[in-house]
N, C-alpha and C positions, 0 to 999 in steps of 0.2 A: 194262496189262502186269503180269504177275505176277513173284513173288521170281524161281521158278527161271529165267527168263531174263533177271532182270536181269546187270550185270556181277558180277563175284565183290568186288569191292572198289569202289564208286560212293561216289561223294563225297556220305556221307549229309548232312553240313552245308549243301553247296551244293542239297541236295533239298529239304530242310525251309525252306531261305530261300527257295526255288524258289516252292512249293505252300502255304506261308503263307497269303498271301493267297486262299486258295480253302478253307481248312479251317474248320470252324465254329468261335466264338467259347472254348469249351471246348477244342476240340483245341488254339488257338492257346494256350490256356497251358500245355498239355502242352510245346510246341515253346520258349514264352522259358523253361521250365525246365530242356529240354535242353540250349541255346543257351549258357545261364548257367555251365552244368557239367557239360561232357559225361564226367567222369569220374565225377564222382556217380551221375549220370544212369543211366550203363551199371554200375554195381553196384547200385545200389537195386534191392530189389524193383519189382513192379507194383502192389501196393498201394500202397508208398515213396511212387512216381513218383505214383499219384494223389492219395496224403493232403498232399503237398505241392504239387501244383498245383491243390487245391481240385476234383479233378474224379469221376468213377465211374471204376470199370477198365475198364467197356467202354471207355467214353471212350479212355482209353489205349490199349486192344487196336483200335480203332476209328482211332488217330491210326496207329498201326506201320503199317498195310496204307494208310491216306492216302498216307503217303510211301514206296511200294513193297514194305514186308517183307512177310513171309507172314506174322509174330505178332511178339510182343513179345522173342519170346528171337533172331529175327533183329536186330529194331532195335538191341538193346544189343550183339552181338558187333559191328553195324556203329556205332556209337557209341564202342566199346572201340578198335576199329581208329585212328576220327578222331580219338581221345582220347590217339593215341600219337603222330602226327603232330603235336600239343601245342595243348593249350590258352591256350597265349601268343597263338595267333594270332587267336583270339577275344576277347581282351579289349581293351576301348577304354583307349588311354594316357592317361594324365592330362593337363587341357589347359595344366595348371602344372608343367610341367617344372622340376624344381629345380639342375636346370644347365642352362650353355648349349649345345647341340649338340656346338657342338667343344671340351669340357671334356669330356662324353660319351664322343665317337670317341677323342681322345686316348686315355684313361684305360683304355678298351679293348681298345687296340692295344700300347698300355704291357703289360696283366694278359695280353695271350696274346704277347707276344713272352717275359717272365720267366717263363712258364709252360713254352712251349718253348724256351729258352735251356738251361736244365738239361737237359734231353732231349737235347739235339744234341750235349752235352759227352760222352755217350756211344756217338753213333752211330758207325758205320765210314765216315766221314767220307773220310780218309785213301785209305784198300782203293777207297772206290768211285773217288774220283777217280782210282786207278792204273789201273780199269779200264776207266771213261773216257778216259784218256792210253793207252790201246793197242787202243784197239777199232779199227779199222778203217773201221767207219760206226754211227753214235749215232740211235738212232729215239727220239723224245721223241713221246708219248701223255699226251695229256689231253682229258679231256671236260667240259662243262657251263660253267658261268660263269666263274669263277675261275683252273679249271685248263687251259681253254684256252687262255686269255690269256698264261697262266705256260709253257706248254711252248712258245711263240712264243718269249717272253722268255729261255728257256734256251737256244732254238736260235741267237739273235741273240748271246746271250754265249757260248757254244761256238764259233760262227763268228770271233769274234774273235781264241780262240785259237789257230784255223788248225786243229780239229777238223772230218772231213766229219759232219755232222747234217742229218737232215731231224725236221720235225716233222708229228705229224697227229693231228686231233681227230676224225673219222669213224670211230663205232666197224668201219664193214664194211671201210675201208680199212683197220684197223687190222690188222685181222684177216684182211685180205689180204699187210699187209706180212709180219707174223710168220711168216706160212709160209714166206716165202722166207730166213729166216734159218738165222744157223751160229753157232758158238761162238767166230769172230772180231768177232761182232756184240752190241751192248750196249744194253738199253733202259731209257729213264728216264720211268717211270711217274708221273704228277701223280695222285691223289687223296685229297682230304682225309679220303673216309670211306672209303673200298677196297673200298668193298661194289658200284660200279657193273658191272654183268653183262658188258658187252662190253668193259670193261677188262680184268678179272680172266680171261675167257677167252681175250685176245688175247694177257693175258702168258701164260698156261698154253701156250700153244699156240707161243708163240714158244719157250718154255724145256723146250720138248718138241724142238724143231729144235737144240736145244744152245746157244740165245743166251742170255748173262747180263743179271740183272734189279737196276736199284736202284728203289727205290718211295718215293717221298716220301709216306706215308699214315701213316695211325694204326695204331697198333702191333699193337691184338689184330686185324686186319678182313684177309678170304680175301684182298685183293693184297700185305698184309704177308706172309704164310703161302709165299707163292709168292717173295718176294723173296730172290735173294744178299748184296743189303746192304739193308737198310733205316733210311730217313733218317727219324725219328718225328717224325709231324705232330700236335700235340695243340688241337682244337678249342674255342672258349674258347663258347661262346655263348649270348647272358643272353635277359631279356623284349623288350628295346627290336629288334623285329622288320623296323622298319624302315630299316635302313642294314645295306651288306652286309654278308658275315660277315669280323670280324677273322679269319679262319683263314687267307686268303692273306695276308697279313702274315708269319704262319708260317711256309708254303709260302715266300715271298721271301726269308725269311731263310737258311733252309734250303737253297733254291738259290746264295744268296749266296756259301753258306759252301763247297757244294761245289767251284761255281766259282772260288772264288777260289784255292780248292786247288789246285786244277787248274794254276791259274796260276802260282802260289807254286811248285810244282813241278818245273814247267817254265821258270823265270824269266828265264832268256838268252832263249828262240825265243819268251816270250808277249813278252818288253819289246818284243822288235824289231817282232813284229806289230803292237803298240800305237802303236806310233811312227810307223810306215806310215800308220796305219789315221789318225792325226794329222794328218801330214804330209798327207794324200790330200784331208782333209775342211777346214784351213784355208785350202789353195790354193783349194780350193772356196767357201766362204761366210766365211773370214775367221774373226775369232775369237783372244781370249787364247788363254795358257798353259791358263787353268785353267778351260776352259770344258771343259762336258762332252764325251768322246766319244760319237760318235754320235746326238747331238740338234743 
């Protein structure tokens, strides 16, 4: 197969660990040198690249077209690419970890709640919740790991306070809702980085029909840009690649804050609903005073 029909962006990493095993002893050290430092790697010259893995430049020019490029100036733009998706995720962890796991997550979760704590002290907090307390129906959008899970989570705490809300994580449904919206209609957008494509078009599209947008994202990113209120989500995220991202912590808190506004706002018609919503669930399975609602 040649360059020009490969994909425009192929996971040169996952190629080079692919065709490894089939490249000659020479080329293979071209490849642990890329492996080691794809950021180096894709600046170095081609001479760089051979005088450090001990090899010729054919060699090199001979390895680029092993793993699909047309020459060496493809291999490094596609090296440059994998090199922005981060080199964290190529590096093996130490097998002596100097904390314990959950001394780790803790510490974390700690650094990006105080990180966005100050953030939220000046969001419009306030403004969104009023426009949540008079919207008429609440579409809550999120996609991918985190923010789907969270735009459930806010539909279930809106419900409580006697808010109609639907939630939906398909971006084509999403983008089927939006159309049918109006300016009695309010949506609360989840995402941590704002850059996802069928997000960002479904609030466009929606706030083209007249509906108001809050976006719990990150400040500079296209779903911030498009927001009426914006709730700032600031992502904290280190080397240790394996445990999810503290950023819905963030996102949680953020939501906490809005709803609870909400609440606080509203405080005769949320208490009474709460009350119900008590009374309904100990007749049911029993239970303290002070046991959770809703679990």
């Amino acid at each position: 197969m040649n360059a020009s029909s490969e994909p425009l962006a192929f996971d040169i990493v996952a190629r080079i660990a692919e065709r490894a095993p089939e490249l000659r002893s020479a080329e293979r050290k071209v490849a642990a040198l890329i492996l080691d430092d794809l950021t180096g790697a894709s600046r170095a010259s081609i001479g760089a690249l051979a005088e450090k893995a001990d090899v010729s430049i054919a060699t090199v020019t001979r390895f680029a077209k092993a793993v699909g490029c047309a020459d060496v100036r493809e291999l490094k733009l596609r090296l440059a690419q994998a090199a922005a998706v981060g080199q964290r995720f190529l590096k093996r962890e130490p097998d002596d970890l100097p904390d314990s796991l959950a001394t780790r997550i803790f510490e974390e979760v700690q650094t990006t709640l105080a990180h966005n704590q100050g953030a939220l002290r000046a969001a419009p907090i306030e403004a969104a919740a009023d426009a949540l307390g008079a919207a008429s129906m609440i579409y809550v959008f999120g996609m991918g790991g985190g923010s789907t899970a969270l735009s459930d989570e806010m539909r279930f705490r809106l419900v409580r306070l006697g808010r109609p809300v639907a939630s939906y994580q398909d971006g084509l449904l999403q983008r089927m809702v939006a159309a049918t919206l109006s300016k009695e209609h309010v949506v609360v957008a989840l995402s941590v980085t704002g850059q996802t494509p069928e997000m960002v078009e479904s609030c466009r599209l929606a706030r083209e029909y007249g509906a108001r947008v809050i976006a719990l994202t990150a400040p500079a990113s296209p779903l911030a840009q498009l927001a009426d209120w914006l709730i700032p989500i600031i992502a904290i995220e280190t080397d240790f690649i394996y445990k999810p991202s503290s950023s819905r912590y963030a996102m949680m808190m953020a939501l906490d804050l809005l709803v609870t506004e909400l609440a606080v706002k509203q405080a005769s018609h949320s208490r009474e609903l709460l009350r119900r919503m008590k009374h309904a669930l100990d007749a049911h399975r029993g239970g303290g005073e002070r046991q959770p609602l809703g679990d």
